[in-house]
C-alpha positions in Angstrom: -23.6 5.3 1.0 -23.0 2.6 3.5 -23.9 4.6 7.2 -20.7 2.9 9.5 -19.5 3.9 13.0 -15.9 4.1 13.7 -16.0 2.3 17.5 -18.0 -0.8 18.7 -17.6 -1.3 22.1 -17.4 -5.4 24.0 -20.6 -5.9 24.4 -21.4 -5.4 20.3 -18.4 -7.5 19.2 -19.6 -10.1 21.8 -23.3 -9.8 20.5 -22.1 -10.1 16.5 -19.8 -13.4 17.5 -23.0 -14.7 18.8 -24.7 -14.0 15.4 -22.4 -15.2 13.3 -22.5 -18.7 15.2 -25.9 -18.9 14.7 -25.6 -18.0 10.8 -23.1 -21.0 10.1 -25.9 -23.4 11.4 -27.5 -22.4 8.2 -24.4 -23.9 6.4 -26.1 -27.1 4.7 -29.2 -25.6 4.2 -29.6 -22.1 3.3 -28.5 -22.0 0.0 -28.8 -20.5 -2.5 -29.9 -17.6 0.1 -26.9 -16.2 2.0 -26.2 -17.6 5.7 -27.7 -14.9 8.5 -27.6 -14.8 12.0 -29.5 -12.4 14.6 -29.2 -11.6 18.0 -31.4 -9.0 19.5 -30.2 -7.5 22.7 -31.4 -5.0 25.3 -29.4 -3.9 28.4 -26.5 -6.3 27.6 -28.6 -9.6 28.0 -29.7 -11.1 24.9 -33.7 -11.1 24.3 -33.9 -12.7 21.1 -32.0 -14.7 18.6 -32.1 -16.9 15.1 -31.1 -17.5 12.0 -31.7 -18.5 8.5 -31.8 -22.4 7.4 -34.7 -22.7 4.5 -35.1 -20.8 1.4 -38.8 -19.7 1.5 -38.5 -19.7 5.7 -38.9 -16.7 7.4 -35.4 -14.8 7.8 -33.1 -14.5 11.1 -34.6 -11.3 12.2 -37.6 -12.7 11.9 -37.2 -15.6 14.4 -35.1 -13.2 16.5 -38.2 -10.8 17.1 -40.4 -13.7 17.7 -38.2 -14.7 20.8 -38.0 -11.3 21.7 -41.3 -10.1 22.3 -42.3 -6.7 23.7 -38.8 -6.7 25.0 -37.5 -6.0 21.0 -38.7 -2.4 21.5 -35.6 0.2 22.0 -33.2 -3.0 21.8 -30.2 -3.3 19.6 -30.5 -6.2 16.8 -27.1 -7.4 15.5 -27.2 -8.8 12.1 -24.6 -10.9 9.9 -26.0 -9.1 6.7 -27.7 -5.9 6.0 -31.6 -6.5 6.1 -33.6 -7.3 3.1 -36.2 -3.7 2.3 -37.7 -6.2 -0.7 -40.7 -8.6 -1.1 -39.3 -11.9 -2.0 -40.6 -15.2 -0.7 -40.3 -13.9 2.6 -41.6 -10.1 3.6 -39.0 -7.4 4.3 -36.8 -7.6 7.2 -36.3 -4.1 7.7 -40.5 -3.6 8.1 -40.4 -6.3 10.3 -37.7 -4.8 12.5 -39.4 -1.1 12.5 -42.8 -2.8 13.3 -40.9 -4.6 16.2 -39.7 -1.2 17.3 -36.4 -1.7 17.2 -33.7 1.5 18.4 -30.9 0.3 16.8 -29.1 -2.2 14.1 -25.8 -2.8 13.7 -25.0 -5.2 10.5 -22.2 -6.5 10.0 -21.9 -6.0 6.3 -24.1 -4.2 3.1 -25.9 -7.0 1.1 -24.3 -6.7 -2.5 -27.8 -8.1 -3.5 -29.1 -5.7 -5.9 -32.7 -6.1 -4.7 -31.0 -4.9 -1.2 -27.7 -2.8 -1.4 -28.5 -0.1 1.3 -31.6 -0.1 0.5 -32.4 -1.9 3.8 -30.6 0.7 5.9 -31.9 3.4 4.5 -35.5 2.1 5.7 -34.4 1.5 8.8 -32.8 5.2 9.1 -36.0 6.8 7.7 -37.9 5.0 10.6 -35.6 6.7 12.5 -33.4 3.8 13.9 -30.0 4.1 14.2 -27.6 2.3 12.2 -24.3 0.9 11.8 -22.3 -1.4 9.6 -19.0 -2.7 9.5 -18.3 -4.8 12.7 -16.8 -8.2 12.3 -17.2 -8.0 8.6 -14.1 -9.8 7.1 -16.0 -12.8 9.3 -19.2 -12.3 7.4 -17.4 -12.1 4.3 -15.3 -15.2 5.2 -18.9 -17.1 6.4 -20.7 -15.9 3.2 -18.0 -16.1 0.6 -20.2 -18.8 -1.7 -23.3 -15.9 -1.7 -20.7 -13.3 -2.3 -19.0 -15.0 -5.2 -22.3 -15.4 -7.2 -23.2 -12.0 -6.7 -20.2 -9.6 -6.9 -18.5 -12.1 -9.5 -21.0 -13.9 -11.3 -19.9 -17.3 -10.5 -19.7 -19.6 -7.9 -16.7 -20.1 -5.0 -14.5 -22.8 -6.7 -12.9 -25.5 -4.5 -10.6 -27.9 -6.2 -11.0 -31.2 -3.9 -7.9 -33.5 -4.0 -6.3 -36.5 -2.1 -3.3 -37.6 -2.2 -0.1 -39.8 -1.0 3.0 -37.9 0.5 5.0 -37.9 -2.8 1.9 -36.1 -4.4 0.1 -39.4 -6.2 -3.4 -39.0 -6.5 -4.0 -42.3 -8.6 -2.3 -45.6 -9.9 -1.0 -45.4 -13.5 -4.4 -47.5 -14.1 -6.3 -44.8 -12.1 -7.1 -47.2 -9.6 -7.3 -44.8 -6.1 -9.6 -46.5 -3.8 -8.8 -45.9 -1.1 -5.7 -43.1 -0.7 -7.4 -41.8 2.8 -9.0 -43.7 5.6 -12.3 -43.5 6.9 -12.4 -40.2 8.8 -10.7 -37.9 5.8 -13.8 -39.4 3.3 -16.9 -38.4 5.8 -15.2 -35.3 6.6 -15.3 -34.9 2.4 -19.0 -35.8 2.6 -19.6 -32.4 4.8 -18.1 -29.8 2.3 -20.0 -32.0 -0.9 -23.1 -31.5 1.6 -22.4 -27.4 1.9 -21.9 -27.0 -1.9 -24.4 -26.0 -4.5 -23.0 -28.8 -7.2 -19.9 -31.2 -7.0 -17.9 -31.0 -10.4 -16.9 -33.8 -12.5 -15.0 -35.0 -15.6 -16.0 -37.7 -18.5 -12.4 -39.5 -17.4 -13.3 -39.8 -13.8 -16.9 -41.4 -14.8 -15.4 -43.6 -16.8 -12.4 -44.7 -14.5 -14.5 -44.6 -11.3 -18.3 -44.2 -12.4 -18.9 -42.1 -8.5 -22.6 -41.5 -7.3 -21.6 -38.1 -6.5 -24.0 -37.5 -3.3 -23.7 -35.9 -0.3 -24.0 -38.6 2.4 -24.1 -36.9 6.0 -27.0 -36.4 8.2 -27.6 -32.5 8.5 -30.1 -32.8 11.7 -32.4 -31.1 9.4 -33.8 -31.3 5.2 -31.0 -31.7 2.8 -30.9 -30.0 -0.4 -28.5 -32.6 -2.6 -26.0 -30.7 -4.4 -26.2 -30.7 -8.4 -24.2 -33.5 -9.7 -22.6 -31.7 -12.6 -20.3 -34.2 -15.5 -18.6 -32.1 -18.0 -18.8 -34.3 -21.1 -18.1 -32.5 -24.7 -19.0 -35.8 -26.4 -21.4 -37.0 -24.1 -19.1 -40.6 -23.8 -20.6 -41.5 -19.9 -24.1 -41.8 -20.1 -23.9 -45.3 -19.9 -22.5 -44.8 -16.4 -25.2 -44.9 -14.5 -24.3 -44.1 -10.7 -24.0 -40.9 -11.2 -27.1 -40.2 -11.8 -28.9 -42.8 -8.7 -30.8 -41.2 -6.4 -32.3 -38.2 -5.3 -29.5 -35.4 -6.3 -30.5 -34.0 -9.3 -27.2 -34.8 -12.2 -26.7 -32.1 -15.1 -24.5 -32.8 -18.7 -22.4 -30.3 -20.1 -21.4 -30.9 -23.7 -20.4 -29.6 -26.8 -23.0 -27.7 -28.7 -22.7 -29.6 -31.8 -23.0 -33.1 -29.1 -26.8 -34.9 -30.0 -28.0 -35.6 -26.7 -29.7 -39.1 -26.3 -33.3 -39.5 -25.0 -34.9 -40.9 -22.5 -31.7 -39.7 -19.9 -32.8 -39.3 -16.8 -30.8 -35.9 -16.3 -30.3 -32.6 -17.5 -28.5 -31.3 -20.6 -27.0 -27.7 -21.4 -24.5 -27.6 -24.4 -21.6 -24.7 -23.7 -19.2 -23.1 -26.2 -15.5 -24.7 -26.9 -12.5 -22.6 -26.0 -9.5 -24.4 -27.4 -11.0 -27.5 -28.4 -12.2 -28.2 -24.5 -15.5 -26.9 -22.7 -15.5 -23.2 -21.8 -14.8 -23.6 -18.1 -15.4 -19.9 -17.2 -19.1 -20.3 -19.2 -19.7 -23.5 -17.2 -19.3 -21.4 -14.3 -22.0 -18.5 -15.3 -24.3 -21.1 -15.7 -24.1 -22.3 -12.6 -24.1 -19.0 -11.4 -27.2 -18.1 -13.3 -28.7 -21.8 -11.8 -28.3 -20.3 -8.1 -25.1 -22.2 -7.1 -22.7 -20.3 -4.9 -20.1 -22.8 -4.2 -18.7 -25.7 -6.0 -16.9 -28.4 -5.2 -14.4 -30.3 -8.2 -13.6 -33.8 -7.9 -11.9 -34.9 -11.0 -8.8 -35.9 -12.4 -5.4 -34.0 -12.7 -6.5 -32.7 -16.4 -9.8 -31.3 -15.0 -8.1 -30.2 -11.9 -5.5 -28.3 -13.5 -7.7 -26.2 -15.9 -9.7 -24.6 -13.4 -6.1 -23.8 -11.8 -4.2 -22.6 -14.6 -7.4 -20.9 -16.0 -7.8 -18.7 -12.9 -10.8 -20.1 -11.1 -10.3 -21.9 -8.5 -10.4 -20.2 -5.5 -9.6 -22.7 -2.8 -7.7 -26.2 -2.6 -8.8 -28.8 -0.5 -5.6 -31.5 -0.1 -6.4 -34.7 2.0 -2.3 -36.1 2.5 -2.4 -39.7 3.1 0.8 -41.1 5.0 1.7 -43.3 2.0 3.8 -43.3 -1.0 2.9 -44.5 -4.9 6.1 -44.5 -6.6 7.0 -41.7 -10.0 4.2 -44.0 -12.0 1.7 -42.5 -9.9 -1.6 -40.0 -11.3 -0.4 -36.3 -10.1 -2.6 -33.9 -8.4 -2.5 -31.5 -11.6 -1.7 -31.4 -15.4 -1.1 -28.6 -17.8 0.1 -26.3 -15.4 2.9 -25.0 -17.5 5.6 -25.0 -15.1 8.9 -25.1 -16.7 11.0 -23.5 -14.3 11.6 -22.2 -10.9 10.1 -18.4 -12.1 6.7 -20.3 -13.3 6.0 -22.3 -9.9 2.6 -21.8 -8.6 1.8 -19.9 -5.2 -0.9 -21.6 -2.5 -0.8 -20.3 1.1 -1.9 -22.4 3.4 -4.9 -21.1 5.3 -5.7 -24.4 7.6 -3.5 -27.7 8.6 -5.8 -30.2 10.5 -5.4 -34.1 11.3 -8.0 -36.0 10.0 -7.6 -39.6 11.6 -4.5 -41.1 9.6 -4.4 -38.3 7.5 -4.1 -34.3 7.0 -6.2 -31.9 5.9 -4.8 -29.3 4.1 -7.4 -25.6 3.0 -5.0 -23.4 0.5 -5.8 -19.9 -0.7 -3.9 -17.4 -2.4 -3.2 -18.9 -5.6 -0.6 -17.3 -8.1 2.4 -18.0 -10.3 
């Protein structure tokens, strides 16, 4: 059982903010390993802080104590996830933090990771520190919702990327959609590509388009390009090369009956047909079971609209260009079955931004 206290006073809620700042600075570069933030404080004034950026790096706590010193001892450590009590690549938090004589933790949420899941504060209790969990946590949810996804669910946080003109026209009848948005919406698309384990791709967009895929921003720090993934039951793209230029590493999915050519620089994985197509909730545990926690779609309205209509995407991302492209125009989705007022699809708006020219819309909460 989760230990939790029912009141945190200013000074904790203050102290978790803190940590959970510092855990998003792991955003580009943490994955697949949850974000973390630490703060260690002692009379009020903080002593000690970090977080977690590199898988194989030592953890938050761990750069926390270092800054702290002798002053760790009888100080509070506030923590954006429940430390780790396992050997991984790292050794475990929770030893660290008794070692550092530590007099109190307060996390902000259990780690569902089954290697961890209270087994982290019930170290720390034993060592006879005291504990509490529970403060700020729909933030720490919120901040590691890609982590989350791949643990509790068994497959990654689904975002359905999408740009369009004002009367919802995402394309020319001939596909042609270079450019829809200005400058500003595409590098703000090149930061989520750059937080996501893999971006998500169709044959028809290869074909029409034939997009390199990569993340171009500069992180301040080591970028791990995400997977460039092309679902492709017939394996009909592979001479479209782009997609697999550079550095980022590009994976096929095809049909399990689909010969896969040689000497293709890239990685193949065949996965079962459901209704003639590619089994989009498999493609998804097998990312999953690859380490990716979030995922990023950028594909036509066909592709689009089967992750909708099959129930897995779990956030939109709309670019709105002030423009229009006439009823002849590519639509956002396809096959979405919606024949009448009582089968419209539900999407709450979670964030409206202006992105130069253009507006950024985030939308959650996806029903019919």
């Amino acid at each position: 059982m989760t230990p939790r206290h029912a009141a945190f006073d200013a000074t904790d809620h203050a102290m978790m903010a803190h940590a959970l700042r510092l855990a998003e600075r792991g955003a580009y570069t943490a994955r697949p390993n949850p974000m973390v933030g630490c703060i260690i404080s002692r009379d009020g004034a903080i002593v000690g802080a970090g977080f977690h950026a590199h898988t194989g790096q030592p953890h938050a706590e761990v750069f926390a104590l270092r800054e702290a010193g002798d002053r760790a001892r009888g100080a509070t450590a506030y923590v954006t996830l429940e430390p780790c009590a396992h050997h991984g690549r790292t050794p475990p938090c929770a030893d660290a933090l008794i070692a550092a004589g530590i007099g109190r933790v307060v996390a902000a949420m259990r780690d569902p990771f089954p290697q961890v899941a209270g087994s982290g504060f019930d170290k720390l209790r034993a060592a006879g520190i005291e504990v509490a969990s529970g403060l700020m946590e729909a933030q720490a949810r919120e901040l590691n919702r890609a982590f989350l996804s791949r643990i509790e669910r068994g497959r990654p946080w689904l975002r359905i990327k999408l740009a369009a003109s004002l009367d919802g026209r995402t394309a020319m009848p001939d596909g042609e959609s270079k450019w829809i948005t200005g400058e500003y919406a595409r590098a703000d698309v090149q930061r989520w590509r750059a937080r996501s384990g893999a971006i998500l791709t169709g044959a028809g967009t290869v074909l029409a388009d034939d997009p390199a895929l990569t993340a171009r921003i500069d992180a301040g720090t080591p970028l791990a390009p995400p997977l460039r993934v092309v679902l492709d039951s017939r394996l009909r793209t592979l001479d479209r090369h782009r997609v697999r230029e550079g550095d980022a590493p590009t994976l096929y999915l095809h049909a399990p009956e689909t010969p896969v050519r040689a000497g293709v620089n890239a990685e193949f994985a065949a996965i079962p047909l459901r209704d003639g197509h590619l089994d989009l909730a498999a493609v998804l545990r097998l990312l999953a079971e690859r380490g990716i926690g979030e995922a990023q779609v950028e594909a036509g309205p066909a592709l689009s609209g089967a992750f909708l209509a099959g129930g897995l995407a779990d956030e939109v991302l709309l670019y709105v260009a002030p423009i229009l492209l006439g009823e002849t125009g590519k639509p956002l989705f396809a096959g979405l079955g919606v024949a009448s007022m009582e089968h419209r699809w539900r999407l709450a708006v979670v964030e409206r931004r202006r992105i130069g020219a253009d507006e950024r819309l985030r939308l959650r909460g996806i029903t019919r």
